[in-house]
C-alpha positions, 0 to 999 in steps of 0.5 A, spaced: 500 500 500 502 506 498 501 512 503 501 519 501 504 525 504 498 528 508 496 530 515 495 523 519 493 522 527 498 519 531 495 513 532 494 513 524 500 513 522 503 509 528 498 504 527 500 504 519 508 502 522 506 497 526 499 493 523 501 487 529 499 491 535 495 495 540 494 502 539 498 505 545 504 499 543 504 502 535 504 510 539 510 509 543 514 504 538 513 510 533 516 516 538 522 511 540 524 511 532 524 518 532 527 520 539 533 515 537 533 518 529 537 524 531 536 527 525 528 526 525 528 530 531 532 535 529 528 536 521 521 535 526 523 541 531 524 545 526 516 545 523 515 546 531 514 538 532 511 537 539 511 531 541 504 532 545 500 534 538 494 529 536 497 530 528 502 530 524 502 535 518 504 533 511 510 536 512 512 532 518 509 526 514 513 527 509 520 528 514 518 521 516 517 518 511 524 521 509 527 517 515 524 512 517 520 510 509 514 509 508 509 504 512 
């Protein structure tokens, strides 16, 4: 399946990454990659990433599937 850049929920996104598990499972798995991809926060920071936000703009989409690829 083929994902677009658009804005995306957390849980969404998260989920799409990690079909095989819980929700809150998916979530956190998905804050660790980009926690421990310094070069994915840094590139989040700048769009004013927080990690307490609900959704991900497109762009911070688009950062992530930059780093990490598509789901």
């Amino acid at each position: 399946m083929e994902y677009r850049i658009r804005p995306y929920y957390k849980s969404e996104l998260a989920q799409a990454y990690a079909p095989d598990v819980y929700q809150k499972t998916a979530l956190n798995r998905l804050a660790s990659w980009i926690r421990t991809n310094k070069k994915l926060t840094e590139a989040l920071r700048e769009t004013d990433y927080r990690a307490s936000q609900h959704m991900f703009t497109s762009r911070q989409v688009a950062l992530i599937f930059e780093y990490l690829g598509e789901p």
